[in-house]
C-alpha positions, 0 to 999 in steps of 0.5 A: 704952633701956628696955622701957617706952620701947620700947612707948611709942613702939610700940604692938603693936596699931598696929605689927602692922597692914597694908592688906589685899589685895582683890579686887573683886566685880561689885555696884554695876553701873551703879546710881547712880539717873536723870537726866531732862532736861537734866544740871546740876551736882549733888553726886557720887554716892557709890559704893563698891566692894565688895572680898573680902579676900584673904590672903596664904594664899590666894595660898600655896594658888593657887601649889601645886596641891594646894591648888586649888579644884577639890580642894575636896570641899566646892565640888565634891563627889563623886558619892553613889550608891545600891546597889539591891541592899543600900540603901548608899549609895557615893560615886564620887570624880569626876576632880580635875586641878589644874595649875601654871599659877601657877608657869610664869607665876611663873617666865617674868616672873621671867625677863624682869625679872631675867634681865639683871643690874642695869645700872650706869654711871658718870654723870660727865663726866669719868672719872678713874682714881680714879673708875673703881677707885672705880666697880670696886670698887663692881661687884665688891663687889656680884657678891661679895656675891650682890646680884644673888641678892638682888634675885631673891629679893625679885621673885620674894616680891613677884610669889608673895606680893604683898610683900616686904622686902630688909634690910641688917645690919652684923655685926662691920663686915662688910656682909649682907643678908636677904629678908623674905618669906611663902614663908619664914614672914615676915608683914610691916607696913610704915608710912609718915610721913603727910607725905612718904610714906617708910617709917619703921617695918618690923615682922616677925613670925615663929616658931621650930618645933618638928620636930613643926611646932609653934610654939616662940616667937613673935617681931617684928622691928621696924627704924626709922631708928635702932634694930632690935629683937626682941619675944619672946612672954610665956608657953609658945605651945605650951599652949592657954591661953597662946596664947589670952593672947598672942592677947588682948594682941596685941589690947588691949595690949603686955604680951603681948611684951617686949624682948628686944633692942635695938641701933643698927644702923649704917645713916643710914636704915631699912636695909629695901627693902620693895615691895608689888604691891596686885594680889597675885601676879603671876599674879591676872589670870589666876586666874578663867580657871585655875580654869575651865580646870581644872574643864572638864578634869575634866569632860572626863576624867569623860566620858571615864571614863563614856563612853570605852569602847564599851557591849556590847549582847547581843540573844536569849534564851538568851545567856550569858557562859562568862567567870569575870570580871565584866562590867567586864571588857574580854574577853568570851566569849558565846554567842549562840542563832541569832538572836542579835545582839552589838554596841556602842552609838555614843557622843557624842564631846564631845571635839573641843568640850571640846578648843576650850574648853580650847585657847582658856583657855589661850591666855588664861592666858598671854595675861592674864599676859603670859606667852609660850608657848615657840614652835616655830622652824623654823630654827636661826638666828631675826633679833632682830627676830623674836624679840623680836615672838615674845616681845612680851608678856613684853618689854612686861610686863618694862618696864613691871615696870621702872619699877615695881620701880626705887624699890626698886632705888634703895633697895635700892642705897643700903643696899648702897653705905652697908653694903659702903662702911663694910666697904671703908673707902669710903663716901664714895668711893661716895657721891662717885661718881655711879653710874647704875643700870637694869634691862634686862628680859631677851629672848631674843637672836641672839648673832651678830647682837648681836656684829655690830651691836656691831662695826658700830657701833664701827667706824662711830664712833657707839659707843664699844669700852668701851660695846661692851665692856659691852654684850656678854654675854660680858664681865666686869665688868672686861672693859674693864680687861682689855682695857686691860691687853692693850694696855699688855702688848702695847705694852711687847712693841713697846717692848722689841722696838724697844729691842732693835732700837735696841741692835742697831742702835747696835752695828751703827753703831759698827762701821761708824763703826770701820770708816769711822775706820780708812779714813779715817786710811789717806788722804793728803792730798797738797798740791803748791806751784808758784812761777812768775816772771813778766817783771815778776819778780814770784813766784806762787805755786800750791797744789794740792789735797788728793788722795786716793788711789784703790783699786787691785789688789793686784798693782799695789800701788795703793791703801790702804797695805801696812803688813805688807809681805806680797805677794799675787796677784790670787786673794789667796795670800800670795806666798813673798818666797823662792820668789816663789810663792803659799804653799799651805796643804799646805805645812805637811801636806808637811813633817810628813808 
């Protein structure tokens, strides 16, 4: 693609382009003319507002103290005194106190919306194991690749500066991803089709610096649905000459840039996430009332620099300080002729006024914000229900963000399940694979009473373990999967334990089955035949039956068989055929001893 293609189908002083962030004045208050009489359909009045263009700057300038209003010598100047004695004139710097107000309110809603990581869930009725390993690998890719990282970054640019943009890249086949925003030097300009609304172009301009803080090169960044390309600068943006060039072809024309590179950059769409908040940063509502805070603590701290040590008054003549020091010193030495008098002047204490002033702006500094002061508990363990009515306005503010932000979420998901899918070789698994997503604003919670509720409801049946198991914070993304491993761990112990019972068991009954086959071949089966005459002289004949010997004593010689022909006694001592007596076992130690 040549570079003369490339700027006819961009053209510079369109591209660098944006809608501007206003803030509205109170002009046109209610004056739109009369109606007498009786009120009839006439043509709408045309009223218009009156904005004050605010830049992304200013927004800079309110985020760090330092740059405050109320630093401004110009808005508020010091005090211009004049000496009396020698007609000079001396400036007496007043009390400036400029506070961070912008920052807590910053990171309190940054904190509500993005506490919780990004809740995923799969929509399918029906879970197969593929699309559960599916499912794994989409979560485990994205906690690997830090999206949770990213998605703060880009809320805490759009809630700082008013905008921001998430780009994805492909680099030698590996998915990455960058933020765009002003706090980081990036100035963006998103346009959209006019038919459906979609971003079609994102244009990036930035600079490389110098250690000395100048600007070595300019640069725009430009992403379509296809292509990314880089603009450099023509000329040397260090001269002034050339930066007066650069600054009338970025006016009129395109010839103050020419491309430097161009390439496909893997992505069926825009890879670029942008989100802007029309209202500016997060803390604009509450930017009047800061301001005010802050002048009426300076004035509060220049009365009490003025008046906050008692004022010494010496009556009589005669009266002389002996003290080498000046008089603005605190210790004093006087001397005092007899009808003298030493005493200090009462002061008008303003402090107790100024203390309600400014206790009531800051109750509406955060409360314009949504933001919630840490409260004081006075017990350890406080009921969810409770805390959740503690922080009600930052709960409320982190909901409604929600639906706010969730366009840029599915954006944002849809570079990443493409990107990561082409990395992992299963683009079309994840794309196959109906995921559901969500924000859960972040509340502080009773962990105790969570784990119990949980626990409550799986056993009442209305809850399943694997939802519990995903609800609780402690888990991990594979949680259910480890617990799934435990049980088929524990049942192979059960089997393995049951085979070894059985095998035990076999072996145990074949004995026993030895045992009973060597009893039953010591029965007899006894059969007797009886033939009787009758008168007749006819024969009967009679069977009798089988009969099994019974178990005898030893000593009788009854029951089983002596197949040995060993005698025993009745304590069963062999009996000596020779002797007749019972052999001993010291018999043997008698004759060899």
């Amino acid at each position: 693609m040549t570079d003369n293609n490339i700027q006819t189908q961009f053209q510079l002083r369109e591209l660098l382009t944006k809608k501007p962030f206003t803030r509205i004045l109170p002009d046109g208050h209610y004056d739109h003319g009369y109606v007498w009489n009786e009120v009839s359909e006439v043509a709408p009045k045309q009223d218009y507002l009156k904005r004050k263009i605010v830049t992304q700057e200013d927004f800079m300038r309110e985020l760090d103290p330092a740059g405050h209003l109320i630093n401004d010598k110009e808005l508020f100047p010091d005090i211009l005194q004049k000496n009396e004695e020698d007609g000079l004139y001396y400036v007496q710097e007043i009390p400036r106190y400029a506070f961070s107000y912008q920052q807590i309110i910053l990171v309190k809603q940054l904190t509500h919306l993005c506490g919780n990581d990004i809740q995923f869930e799969i929509s399918d009725k029906n879970v197969t194991e593929k699309t559960q390993e599916t499912f794994n690998m989409f979560r485990n890719g994205w906690a690997n690749k830090n999206m949770e990282v990213a998605w703060y970054k880009l809320a805490k640019s759009v809630k700082a500066t008013g905008d921001g943009a998430f780009v994805g890249f492909l680099d030698k086949g590996q998915f990455g991803w960058k933020v765009l925003s002003f706090l980081d030097g990036d100035k963006l300009f998103p346009h959209y089709d006019l038919r459906t609304g979609r971003m079609n172009v994102l244009a990036r301009t930035y600079c490389n610096y110098a250690e000395d803080g100048k600007c070595t090169k300019r640069y725009i960044d430009v992403w379509d649905d296809t292509y990314y390309y880089r603009f450099v600068a023509d000329g040397d943006p260090t001269s002034m000459l050339e930066r007066a060039k650069q600054f009338i072809f970025k006016l009129f024309s395109a010839n103050g840039y020419k491309l430097e590179y161009a390439e496909p950059h893997g992505f069926d769409t825009i890879p670029v996430a942008y989100m802007r908040d029309d209202n500016g940063p997060c803390w604009t509502f509450s930017q009047e009332t800061i301001e005010n805070y802050e002048i009426a603590f300076s004035n509060l701290a220049h009365s009490n620099h003025d008046f906050g040590l008692p004022i010494m008054y010496v009556k009589g003549e005669g009266s002389e300080e002996v003290t080498t020091n000046d008089m603005s010193y605190a210790s004093k030495i006087m001397i005092l002729p007899s009808d003298g008098e030493i005493g200090f002047l009462n002061r008008q204490d303003a402090s107790n006024a100024y203390k309600s002033e400014l206790d009531k702006l800051e109750d509406n500094i955060y409360k314009q914000s949504f933001a919630v002061k840490t409260p004081e508990l006075k017990s350890g363990d406080t009921p969810g229900v409770s805390l959740k009515i503690m922080y009600s306005d930052a709960y409320e503010k982190a909901m409604t963000d929600s639906h706010e932000y969730d366009g840029t979420v599915d954006k944002m998901i849809n570079i990443y399940m493409w990107g990561y899918g082409i990395e992992c070789e299963q683009r079309l698994a994840f794309i196959n694979t109906n995921i559901r997503h969500y924000i859960e604003p972040y509340i502080h919670l009773n962990m105790t009473e969570l784990t119990t509720n949980l626990n409550t409801a799986v056993v009442g049946g209305f809850l399943s373990k694997q939802t519990a198991s995903e609800k609780l914070p402690y888990g991990t993304p594979q949680e259910w999967e480890r617990i799934q491993a435990e049980k088929k761990e524990a049942q192979a112990q059960e089997l393995l334990l049951a085979e070894q019972k059985l095998e035990i068991q076999s072996e145990i009954t074949i004995e026993q089955a030895a045992a009973l086959a060597e009893i039953d071949a010591d029965y007899t089966q006894e059969t007797t035949t009886t033939t009787d005459t009758d008168e007749q002289g006819n024969k009967t004949t009679t069977s009798g039956k089988a009969r099994r010997r019974t178990k005898g004593s030893v000593a009788t010689g009854r029951g089983r068989r002596n197949r040995s022909g060993k005698m025993w006694d009745s304590n069963r001592n062999e009996i000596d055929p020779t002797t007749g007596k019972a052999k001993s076992k010291w018999d043997k130690w008698d004759e060899t001893h």
